[in-house]
SEMINU-938476 format. One record per residue (C-alpha): residue number from 1; residue in three letters; x, y, z. Coordinates in nm, 4 decimals, always signed. Last residue first. Layout:
# SEMINU-938476
{pos = NUM, code = ALA, u = X, v = Y, w = Z} $
...
END
This chain:
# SEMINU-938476
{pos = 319, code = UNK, u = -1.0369, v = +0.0122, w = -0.4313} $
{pos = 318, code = UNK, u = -1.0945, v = -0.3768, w = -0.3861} $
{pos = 317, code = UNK, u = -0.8526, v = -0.4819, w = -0.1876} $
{pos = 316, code = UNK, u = -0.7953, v = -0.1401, w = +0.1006} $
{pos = 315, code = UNK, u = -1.1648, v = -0.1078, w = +0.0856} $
{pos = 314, code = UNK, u = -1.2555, v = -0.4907, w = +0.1562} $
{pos = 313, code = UNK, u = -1.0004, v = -0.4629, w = +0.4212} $
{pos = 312, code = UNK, u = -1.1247, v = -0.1385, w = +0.5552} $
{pos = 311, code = UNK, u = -1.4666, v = -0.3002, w = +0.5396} $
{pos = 310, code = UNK, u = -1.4052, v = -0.5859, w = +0.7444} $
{pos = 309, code = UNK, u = -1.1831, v = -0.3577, w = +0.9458} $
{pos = 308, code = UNK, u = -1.5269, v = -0.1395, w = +1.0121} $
{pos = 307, code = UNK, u = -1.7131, v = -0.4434, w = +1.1021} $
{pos = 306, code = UNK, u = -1.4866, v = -0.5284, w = +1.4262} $
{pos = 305, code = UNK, u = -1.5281, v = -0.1953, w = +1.5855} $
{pos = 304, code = UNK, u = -1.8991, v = -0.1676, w = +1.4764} $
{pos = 303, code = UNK, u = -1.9941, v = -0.4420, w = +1.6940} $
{pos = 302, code = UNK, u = -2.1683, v = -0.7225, w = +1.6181} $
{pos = 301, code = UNK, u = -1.9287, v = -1.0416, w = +1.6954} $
{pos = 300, code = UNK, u = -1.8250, v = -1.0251, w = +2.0247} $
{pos = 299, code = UNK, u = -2.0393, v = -0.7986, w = +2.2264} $
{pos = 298, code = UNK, u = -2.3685, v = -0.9936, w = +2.0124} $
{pos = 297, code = UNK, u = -2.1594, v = -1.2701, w = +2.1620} $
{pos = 296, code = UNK, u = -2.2098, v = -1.1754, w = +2.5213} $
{pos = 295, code = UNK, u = -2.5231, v = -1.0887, w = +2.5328} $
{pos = 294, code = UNK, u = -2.6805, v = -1.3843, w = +2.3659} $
{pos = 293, code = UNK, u = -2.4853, v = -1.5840, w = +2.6663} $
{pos = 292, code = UNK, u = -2.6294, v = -1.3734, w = +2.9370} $
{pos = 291, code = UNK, u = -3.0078, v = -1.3599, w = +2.7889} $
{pos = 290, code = UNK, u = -2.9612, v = -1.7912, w = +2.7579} $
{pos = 289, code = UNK, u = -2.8122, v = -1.7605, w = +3.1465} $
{pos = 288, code = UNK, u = -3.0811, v = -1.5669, w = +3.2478} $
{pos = 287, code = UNK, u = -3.3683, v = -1.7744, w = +3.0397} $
{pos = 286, code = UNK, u = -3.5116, v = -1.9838, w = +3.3962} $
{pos = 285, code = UNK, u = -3.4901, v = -1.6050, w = +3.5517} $
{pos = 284, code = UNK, u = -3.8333, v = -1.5295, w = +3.3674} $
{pos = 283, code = UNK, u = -3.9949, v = -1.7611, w = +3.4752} $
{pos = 282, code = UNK, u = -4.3531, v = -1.6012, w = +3.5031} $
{pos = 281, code = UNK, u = -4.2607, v = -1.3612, w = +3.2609} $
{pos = 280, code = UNK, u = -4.1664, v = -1.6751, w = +3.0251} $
{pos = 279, code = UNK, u = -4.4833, v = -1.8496, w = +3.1277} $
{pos = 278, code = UNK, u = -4.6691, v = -1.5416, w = +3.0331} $
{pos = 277, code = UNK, u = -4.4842, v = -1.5145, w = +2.6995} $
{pos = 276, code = UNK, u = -4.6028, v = -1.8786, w = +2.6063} $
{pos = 275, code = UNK, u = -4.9339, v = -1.8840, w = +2.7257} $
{pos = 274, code = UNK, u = -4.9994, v = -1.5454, w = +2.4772} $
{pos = 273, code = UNK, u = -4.7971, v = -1.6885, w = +2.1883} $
{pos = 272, code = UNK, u = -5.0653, v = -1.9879, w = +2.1771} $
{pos = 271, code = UNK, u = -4.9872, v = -2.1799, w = +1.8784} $
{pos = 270, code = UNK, u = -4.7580, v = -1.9167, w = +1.7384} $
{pos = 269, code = UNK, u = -4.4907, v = -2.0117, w = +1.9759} $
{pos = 268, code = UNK, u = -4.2726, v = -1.7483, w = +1.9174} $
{pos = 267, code = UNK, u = -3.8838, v = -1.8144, w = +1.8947} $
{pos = 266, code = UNK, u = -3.6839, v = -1.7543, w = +2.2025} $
{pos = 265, code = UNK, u = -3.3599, v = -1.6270, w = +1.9807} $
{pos = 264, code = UNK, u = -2.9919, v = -1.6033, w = +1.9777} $
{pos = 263, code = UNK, u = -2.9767, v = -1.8928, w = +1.7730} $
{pos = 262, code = UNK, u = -2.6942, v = -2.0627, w = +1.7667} $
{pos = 261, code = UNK, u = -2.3093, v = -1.9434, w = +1.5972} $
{pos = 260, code = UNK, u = -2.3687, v = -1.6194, w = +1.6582} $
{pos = 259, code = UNK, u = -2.3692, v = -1.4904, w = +1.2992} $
{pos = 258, code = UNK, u = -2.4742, v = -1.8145, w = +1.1553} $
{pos = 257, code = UNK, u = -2.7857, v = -1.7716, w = +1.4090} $
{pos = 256, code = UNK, u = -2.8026, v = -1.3701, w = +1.2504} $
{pos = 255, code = UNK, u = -2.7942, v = -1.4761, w = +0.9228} $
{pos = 254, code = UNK, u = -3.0837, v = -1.7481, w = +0.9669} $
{pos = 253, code = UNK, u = -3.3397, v = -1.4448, w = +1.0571} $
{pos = 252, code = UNK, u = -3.4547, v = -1.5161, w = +1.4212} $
{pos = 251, code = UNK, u = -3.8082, v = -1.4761, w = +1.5517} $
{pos = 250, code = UNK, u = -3.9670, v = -1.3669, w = +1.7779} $
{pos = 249, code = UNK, u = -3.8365, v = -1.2755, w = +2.1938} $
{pos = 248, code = UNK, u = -3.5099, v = -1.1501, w = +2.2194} $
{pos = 247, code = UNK, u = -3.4510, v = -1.1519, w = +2.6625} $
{pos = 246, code = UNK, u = -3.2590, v = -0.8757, w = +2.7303} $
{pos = 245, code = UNK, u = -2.9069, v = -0.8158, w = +2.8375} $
{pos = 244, code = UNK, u = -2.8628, v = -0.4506, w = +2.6656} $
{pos = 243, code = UNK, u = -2.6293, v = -0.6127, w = +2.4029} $
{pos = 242, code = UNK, u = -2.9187, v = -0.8252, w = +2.3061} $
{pos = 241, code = UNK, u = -3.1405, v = -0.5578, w = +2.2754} $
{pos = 240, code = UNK, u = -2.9042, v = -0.3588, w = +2.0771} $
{pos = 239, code = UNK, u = -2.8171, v = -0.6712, w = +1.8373} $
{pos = 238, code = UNK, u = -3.1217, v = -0.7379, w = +1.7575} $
{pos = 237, code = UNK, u = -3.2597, v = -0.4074, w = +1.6819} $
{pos = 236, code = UNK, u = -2.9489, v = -0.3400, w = +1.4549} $
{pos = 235, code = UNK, u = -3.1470, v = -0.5339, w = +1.2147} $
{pos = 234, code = UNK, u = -3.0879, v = -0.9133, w = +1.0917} $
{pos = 233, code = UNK, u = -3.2233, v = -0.9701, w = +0.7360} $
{pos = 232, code = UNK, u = -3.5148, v = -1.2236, w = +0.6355} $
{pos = 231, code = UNK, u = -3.5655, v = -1.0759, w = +0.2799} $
{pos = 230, code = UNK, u = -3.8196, v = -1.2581, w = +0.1204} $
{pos = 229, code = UNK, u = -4.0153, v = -0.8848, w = +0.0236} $
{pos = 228, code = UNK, u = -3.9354, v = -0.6763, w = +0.1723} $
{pos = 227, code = UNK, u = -4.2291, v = -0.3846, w = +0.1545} $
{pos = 226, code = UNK, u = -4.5067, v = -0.6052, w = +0.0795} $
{pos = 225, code = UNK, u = -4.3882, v = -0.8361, w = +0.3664} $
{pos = 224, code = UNK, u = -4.3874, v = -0.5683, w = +0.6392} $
{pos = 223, code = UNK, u = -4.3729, v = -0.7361, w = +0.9747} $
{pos = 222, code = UNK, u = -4.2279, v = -1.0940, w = +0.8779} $
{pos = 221, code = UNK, u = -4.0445, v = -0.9635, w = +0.5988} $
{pos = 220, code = UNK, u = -3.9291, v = -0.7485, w = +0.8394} $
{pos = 219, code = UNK, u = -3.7863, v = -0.9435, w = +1.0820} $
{pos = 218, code = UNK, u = -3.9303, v = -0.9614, w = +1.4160} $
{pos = 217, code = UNK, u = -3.8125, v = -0.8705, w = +1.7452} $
{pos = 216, code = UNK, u = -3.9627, v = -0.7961, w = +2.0920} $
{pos = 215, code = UNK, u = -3.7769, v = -0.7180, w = +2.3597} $
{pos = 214, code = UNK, u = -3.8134, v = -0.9089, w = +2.6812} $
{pos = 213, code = UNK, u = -3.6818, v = -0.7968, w = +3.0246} $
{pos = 212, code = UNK, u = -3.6397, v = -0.4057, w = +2.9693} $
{pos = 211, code = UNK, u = -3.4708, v = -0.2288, w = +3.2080} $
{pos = 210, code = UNK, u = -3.1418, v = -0.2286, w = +3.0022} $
{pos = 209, code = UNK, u = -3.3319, v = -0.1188, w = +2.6908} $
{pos = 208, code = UNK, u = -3.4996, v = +0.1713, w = +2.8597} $
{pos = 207, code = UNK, u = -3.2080, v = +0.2985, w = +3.0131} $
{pos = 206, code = UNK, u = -3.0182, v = +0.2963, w = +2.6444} $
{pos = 205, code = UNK, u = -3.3288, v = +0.4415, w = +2.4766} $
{pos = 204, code = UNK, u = -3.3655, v = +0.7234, w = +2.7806} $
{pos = 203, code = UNK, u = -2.9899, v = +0.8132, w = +2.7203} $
{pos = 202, code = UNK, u = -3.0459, v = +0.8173, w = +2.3369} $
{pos = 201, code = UNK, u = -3.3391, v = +1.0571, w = +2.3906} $
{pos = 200, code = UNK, u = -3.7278, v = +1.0665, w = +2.2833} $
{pos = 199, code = UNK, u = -3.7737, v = +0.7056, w = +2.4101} $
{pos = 198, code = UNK, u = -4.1026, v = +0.5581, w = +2.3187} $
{pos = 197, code = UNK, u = -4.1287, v = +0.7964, w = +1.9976} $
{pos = 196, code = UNK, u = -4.4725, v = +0.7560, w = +1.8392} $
{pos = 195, code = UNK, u = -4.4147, v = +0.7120, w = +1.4547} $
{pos = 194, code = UNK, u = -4.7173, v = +0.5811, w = +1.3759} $
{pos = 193, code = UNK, u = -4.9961, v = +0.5599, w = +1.6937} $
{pos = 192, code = UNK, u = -4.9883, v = +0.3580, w = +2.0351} $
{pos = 191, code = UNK, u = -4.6196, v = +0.2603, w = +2.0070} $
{pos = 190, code = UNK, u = -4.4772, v = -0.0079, w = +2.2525} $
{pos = 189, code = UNK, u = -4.4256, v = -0.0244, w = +2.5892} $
{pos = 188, code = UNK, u = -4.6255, v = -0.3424, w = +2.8015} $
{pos = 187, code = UNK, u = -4.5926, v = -0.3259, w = +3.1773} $
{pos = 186, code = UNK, u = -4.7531, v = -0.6658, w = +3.2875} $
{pos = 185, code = UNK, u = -5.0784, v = -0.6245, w = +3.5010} $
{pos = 184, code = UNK, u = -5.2160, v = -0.9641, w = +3.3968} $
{pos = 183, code = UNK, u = -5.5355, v = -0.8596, w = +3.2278} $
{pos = 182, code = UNK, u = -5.2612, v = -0.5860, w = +3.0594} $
{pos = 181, code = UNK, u = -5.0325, v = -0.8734, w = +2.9484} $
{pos = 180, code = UNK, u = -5.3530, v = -1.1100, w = +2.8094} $
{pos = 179, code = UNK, u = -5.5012, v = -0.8065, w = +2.6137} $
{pos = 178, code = UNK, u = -5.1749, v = -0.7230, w = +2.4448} $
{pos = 177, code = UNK, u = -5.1070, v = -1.0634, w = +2.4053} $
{pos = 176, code = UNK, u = -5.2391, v = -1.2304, w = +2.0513} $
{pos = 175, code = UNK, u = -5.2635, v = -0.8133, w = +1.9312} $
{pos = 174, code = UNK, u = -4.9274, v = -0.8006, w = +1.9184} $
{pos = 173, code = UNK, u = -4.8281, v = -1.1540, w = +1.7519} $
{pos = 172, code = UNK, u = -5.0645, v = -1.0712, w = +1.4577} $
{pos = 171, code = UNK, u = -4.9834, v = -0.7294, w = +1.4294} $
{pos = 170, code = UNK, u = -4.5670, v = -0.8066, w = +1.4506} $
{pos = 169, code = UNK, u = -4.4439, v = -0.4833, w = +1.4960} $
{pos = 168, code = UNK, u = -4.2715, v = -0.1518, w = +1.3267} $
{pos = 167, code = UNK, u = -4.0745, v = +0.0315, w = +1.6128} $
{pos = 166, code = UNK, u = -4.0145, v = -0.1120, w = +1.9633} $
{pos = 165, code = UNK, u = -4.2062, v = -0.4015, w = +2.1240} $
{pos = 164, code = UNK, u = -4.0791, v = -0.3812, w = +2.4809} $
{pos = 163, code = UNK, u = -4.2087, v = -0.6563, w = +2.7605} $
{pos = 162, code = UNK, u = -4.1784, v = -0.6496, w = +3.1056} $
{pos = 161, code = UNK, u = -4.0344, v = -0.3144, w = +3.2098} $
{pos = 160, code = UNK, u = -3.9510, v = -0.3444, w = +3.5662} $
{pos = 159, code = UNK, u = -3.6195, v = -0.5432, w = +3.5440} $
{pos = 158, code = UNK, u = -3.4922, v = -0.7302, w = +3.8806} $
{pos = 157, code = UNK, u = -3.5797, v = -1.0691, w = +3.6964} $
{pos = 156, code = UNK, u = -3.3753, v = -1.0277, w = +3.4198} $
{pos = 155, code = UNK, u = -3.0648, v = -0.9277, w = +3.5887} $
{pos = 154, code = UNK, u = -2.9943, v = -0.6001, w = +3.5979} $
{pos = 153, code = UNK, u = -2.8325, v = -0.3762, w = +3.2916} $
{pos = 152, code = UNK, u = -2.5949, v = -0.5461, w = +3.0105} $
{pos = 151, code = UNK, u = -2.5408, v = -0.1439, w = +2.9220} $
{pos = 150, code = UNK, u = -2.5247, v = -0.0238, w = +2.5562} $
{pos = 149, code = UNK, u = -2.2849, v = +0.2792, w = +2.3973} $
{pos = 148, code = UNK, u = -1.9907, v = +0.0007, w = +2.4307} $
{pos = 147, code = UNK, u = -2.1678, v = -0.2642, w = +2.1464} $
{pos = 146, code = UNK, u = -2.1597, v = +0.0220, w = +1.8902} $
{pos = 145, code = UNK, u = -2.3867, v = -0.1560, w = +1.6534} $
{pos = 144, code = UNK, u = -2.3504, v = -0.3175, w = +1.3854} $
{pos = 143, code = UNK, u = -2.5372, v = -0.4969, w = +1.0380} $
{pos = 142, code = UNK, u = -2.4046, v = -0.7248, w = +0.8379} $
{pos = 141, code = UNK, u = -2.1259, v = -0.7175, w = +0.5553} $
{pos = 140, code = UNK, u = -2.2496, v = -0.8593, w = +0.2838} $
{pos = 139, code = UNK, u = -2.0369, v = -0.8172, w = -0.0598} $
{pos = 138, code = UNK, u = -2.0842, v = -0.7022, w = -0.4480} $
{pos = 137, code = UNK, u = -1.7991, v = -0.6232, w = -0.6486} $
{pos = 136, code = UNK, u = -1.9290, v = -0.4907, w = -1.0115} $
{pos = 135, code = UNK, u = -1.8615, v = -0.7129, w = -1.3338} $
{pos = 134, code = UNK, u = -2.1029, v = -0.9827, w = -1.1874} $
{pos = 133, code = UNK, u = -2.4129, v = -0.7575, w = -1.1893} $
{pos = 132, code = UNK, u = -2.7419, v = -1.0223, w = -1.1539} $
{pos = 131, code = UNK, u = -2.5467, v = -1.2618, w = -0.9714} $
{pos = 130, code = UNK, u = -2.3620, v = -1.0670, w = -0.7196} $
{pos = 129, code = UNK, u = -2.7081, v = -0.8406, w = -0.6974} $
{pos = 128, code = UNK, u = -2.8840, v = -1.1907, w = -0.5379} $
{pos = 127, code = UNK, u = -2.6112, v = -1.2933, w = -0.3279} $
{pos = 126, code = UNK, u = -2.5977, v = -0.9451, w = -0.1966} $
{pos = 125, code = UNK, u = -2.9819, v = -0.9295, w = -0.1551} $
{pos = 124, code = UNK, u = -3.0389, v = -1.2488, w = +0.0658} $
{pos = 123, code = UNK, u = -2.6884, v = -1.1446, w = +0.2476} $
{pos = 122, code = UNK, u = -2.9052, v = -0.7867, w = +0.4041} $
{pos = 121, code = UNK, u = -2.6427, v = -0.5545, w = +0.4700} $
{pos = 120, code = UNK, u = -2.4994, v = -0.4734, w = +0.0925} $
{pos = 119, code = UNK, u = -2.1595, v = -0.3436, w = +0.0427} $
{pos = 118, code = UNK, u = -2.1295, v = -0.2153, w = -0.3188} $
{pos = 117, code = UNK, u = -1.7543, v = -0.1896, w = -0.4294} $
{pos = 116, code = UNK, u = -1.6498, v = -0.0050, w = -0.7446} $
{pos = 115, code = UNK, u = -1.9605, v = +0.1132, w = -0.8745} $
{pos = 114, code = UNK, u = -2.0755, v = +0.0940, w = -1.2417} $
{pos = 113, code = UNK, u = -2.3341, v = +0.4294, w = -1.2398} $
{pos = 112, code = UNK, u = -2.5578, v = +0.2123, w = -1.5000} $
{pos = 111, code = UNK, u = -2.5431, v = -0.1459, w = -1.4053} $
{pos = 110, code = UNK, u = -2.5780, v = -0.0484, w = -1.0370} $
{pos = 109, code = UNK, u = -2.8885, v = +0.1385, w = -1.1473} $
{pos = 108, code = UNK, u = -3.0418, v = -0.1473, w = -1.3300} $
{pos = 107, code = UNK, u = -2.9263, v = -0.4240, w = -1.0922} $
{pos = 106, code = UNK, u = -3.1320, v = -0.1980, w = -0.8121} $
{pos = 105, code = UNK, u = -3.4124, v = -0.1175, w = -0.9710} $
{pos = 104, code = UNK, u = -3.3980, v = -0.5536, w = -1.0093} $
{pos = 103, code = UNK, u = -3.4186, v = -0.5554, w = -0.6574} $
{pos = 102, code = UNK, u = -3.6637, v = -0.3548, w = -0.5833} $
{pos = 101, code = UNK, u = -3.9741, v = -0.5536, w = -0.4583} $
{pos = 100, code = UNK, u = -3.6513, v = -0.7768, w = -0.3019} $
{pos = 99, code = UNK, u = -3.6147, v = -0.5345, w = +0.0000} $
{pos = 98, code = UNK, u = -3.2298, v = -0.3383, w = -0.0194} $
{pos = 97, code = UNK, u = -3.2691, v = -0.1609, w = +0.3120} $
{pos = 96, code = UNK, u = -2.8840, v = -0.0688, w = +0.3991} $
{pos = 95, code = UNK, u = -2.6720, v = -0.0011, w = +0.1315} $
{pos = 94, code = UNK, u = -2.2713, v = +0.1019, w = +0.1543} $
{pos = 93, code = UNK, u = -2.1688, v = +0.2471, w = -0.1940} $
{pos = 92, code = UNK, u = -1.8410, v = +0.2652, w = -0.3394} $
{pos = 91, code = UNK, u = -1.8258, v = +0.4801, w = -0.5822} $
{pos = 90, code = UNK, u = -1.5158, v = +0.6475, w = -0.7731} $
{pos = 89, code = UNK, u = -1.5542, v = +1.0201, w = -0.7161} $
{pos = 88, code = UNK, u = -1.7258, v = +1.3522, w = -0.7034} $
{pos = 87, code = UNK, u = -1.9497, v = +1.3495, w = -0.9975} $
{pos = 86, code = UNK, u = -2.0447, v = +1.0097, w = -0.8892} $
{pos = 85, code = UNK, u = -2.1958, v = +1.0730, w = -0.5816} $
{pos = 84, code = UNK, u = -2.5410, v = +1.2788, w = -0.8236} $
{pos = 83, code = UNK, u = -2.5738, v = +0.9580, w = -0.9242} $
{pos = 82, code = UNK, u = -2.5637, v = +0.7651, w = -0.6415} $
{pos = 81, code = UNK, u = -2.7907, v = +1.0116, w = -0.4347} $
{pos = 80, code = UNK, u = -3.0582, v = +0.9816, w = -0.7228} $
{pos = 79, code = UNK, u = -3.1222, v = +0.5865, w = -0.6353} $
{pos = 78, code = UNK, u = -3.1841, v = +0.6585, w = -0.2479} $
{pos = 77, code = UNK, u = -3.3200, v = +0.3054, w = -0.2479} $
{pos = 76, code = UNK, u = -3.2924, v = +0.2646, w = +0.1187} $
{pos = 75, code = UNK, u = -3.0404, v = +0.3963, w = +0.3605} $
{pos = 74, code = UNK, u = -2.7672, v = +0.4728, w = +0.1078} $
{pos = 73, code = UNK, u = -2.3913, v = +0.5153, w = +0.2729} $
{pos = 72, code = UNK, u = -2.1400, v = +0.6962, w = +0.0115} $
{pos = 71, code = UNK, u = -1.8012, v = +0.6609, w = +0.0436} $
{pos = 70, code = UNK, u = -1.6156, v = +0.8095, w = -0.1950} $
{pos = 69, code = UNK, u = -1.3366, v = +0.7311, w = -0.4223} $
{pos = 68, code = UNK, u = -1.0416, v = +0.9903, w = -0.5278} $
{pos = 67, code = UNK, u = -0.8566, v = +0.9803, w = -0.8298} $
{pos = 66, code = UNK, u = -1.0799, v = +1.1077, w = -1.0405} $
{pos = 65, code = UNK, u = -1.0237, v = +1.1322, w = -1.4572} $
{pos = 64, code = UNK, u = -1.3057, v = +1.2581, w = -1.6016} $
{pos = 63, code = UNK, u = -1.5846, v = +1.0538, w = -1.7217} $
{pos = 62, code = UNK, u = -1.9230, v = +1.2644, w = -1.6762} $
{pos = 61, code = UNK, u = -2.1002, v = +1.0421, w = -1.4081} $
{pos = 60, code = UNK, u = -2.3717, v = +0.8103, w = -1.4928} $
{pos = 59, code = UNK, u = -2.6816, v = +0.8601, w = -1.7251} $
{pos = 58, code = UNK, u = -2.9598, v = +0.6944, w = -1.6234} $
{pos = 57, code = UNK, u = -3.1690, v = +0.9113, w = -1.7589} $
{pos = 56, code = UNK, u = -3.4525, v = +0.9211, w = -1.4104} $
{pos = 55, code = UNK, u = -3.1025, v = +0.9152, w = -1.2193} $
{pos = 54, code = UNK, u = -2.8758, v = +1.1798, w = -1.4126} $
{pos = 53, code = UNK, u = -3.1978, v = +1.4280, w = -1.3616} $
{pos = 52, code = UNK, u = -3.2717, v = +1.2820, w = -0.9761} $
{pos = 51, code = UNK, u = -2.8932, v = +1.3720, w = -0.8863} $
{pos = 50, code = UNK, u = -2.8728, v = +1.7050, w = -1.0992} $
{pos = 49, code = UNK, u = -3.1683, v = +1.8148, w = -0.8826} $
{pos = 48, code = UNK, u = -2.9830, v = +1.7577, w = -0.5779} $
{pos = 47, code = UNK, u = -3.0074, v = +1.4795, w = -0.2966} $
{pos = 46, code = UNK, u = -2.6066, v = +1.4256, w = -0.2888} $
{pos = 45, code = UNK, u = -2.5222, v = +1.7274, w = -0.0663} $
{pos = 44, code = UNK, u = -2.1662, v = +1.6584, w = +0.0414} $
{pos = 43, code = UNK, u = -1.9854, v = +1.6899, w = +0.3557} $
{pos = 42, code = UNK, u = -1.6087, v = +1.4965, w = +0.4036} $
{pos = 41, code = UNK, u = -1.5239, v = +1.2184, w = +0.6379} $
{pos = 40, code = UNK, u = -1.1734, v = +1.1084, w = +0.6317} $
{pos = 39, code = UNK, u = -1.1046, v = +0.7258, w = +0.6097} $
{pos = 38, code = UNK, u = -0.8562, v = +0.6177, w = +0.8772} $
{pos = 37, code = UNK, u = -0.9698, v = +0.3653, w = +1.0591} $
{pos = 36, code = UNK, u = -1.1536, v = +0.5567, w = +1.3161} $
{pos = 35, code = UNK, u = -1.3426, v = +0.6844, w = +1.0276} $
{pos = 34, code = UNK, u = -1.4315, v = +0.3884, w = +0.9658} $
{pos = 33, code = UNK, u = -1.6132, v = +0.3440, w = +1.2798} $
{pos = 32, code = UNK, u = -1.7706, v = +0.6853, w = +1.2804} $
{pos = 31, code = UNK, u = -1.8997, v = +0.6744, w = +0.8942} $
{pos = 30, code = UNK, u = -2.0828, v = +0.3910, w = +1.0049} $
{pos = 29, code = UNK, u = -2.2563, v = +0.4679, w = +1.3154} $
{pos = 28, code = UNK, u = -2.3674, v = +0.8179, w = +1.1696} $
{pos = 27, code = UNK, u = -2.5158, v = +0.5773, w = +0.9106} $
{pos = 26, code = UNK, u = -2.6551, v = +0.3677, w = +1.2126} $
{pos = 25, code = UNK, u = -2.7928, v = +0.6642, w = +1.3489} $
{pos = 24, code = UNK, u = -2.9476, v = +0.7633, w = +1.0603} $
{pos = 23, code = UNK, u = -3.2506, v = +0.4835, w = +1.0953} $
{pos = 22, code = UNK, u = -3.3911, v = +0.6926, w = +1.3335} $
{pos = 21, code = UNK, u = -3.4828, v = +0.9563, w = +1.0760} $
{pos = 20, code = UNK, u = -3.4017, v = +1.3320, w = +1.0452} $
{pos = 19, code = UNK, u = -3.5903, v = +1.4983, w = +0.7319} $
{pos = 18, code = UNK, u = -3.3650, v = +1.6100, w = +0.4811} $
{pos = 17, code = UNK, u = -3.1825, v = +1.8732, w = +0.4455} $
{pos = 16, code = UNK, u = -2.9043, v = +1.7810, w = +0.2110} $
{pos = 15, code = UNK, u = -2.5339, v = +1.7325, w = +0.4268} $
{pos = 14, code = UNK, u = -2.5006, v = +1.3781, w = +0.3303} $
{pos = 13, code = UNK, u = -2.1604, v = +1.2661, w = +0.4933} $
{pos = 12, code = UNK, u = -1.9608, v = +1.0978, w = +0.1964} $
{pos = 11, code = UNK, u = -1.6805, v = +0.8858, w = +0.3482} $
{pos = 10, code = UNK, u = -1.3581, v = +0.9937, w = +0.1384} $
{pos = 9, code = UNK, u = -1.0748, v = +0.7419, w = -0.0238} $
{pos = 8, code = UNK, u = -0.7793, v = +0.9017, w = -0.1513} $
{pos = 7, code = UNK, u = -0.6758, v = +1.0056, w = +0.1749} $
{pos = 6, code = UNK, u = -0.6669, v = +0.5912, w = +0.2561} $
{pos = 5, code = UNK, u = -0.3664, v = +0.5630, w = +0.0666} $
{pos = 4, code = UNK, u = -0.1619, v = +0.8163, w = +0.2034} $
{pos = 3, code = UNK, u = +0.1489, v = +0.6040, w = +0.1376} $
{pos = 2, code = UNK, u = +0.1517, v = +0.3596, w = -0.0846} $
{pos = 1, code = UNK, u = +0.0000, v = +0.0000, w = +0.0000} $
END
């Protein structure tokens, strides 16, 4: 490697006012970690005119020479962000969100603006794209978390919130046991209307997490199968719940058991899911050392830390 490598490659922070979303925390997540490997971090508005122009034409970059490559992280199919990217650099784009209703949007676009590197979180999708675009680098790196920004909490037992759904949820599993908890006097959190925040803060969302005794986690193409498609993908849910000591209760996407090596998981019984979450309040220090052992290899192997020299590597090879 020569020297000042990485200065030629640039993490794209999106500077365009748009509106703030939840979701950008793992982006700011992201461009953190790698920057701690030695990427710099430079603004850019990517959501311009120009952007959605070049994108509805599908007309990539103007081909200049460009020495530099930049980073650019898409949460969802933020198609006119890539092209308006590659007027500033080579690409390499980071994708959360890629649902298999848009897949083939996807093979179009990446045929068009010809990345260097596309790093794809769901492995469904990145096995798919690999196939579809086989002149363009296509790899899975999962999702992350920053495992030291979460506390393991109390045990299970000494916890006063009893169960947590947070976020999009399960309708058919939610409305099997919200009756049942509240006949039972169980504190239940979850949202009562779109887009209700349960914990307005990050402090509050850390507390609440490591107070919580059973969080509540489905995949999406469980939750929102017209929006995902097949697409069983692990979330950053997961692995914050788990790295806050609680109990995952749902279901868990095969990526994430290969991830841990077992499944992290109390999978529902969808016979009666109501008898079986009561029992598991009831008993709730029986799963203790299950919680414990979750815990400890979501510290292991989804952290942010280790995915970042993943990247660098792939970065370092590839670019």
């Amino acid at each position: 490697m020569s020297d000042g490598f990485e200065s030629k490659i640039v993490l794209a922070r999106n500077k365009s006012p748009i509106q703030y979303h939840v979701s950008h925390e793992a982006i700011k997540s992201m461009l953190s970690a790698l920057n701690a490997q030695g990427f710099p971090i430079q603004d850019f508005a990517l959501d311009s005119l120009t952007g959605k122009i070049r994108c509805r034409l599908r007309t990539p970059r103007t081909q200049y020479p460009l020495k530099r490559t930049i980073v650019v992280p898409l949460m969802g199919p933020q198609f006119p962000q890539i092209y308006e990217a590659g007027r500033h650099g080579k690409l390499v784009l980071f994708c959360w969100d890629v649902w298999e209703p848009l897949w083939h949007a996807w093979v179009k676009h990446l045929i068009a603006t010809k990345p260097k590197l596309v790093i794809v979180t769901a492995r469904q999708s990145a096995i798919f794209l690999s196939e579809k675009v086989p002149d363009v680098h296509i790899k899975y790196v999962p999702e992350a978390i920053n495992t030291n920004d979460y506390k393991s909490g109390r045990p299970l037992h000494e916890r006063t919130l009893d169960v947590l759904e947070l976020g999009r949820r399960h309708t058919g599993w939610h409305d099997a046991v919200t009756n049942v908890l509240a006949a039972n006097e169980y504190k239940h959190f979850f949202e009562f209307a779109p887009k209700e925040v349960i914990f307005p803060t990050s402090r509050s969302f850390v507390d609440g997490l490591a107070d919580t005794k059973v969080s509540v986690c489905f995949p999406s193409s469980l939750t929102h199968p017209k929006r995902s498609g097949c697409v069983e993908t692990t979330t950053q849910r997961y692995l914050e719940s788990m790295a806050s000591g609680c109990l995952v209760l749902g279901h868990a996407p095969a990526e994430l058991c290969d991830m841990f090596g077992f499944n992290p998981v109390v999978e529902v019984d969808w016979v009666s899911p109501s008898k079986q979450l009561i029992d598991i309040l009831n008993n709730v220090e029986r799963y203790e050392g299950f919680a414990q052992k979750a815990t400890i290899r979501a510290r292991e192997v989804g952290s942010w830390e280790l995915r970042s020299k993943m990247v660098a590597a792939m970065l370092r090879e590839k670019v």
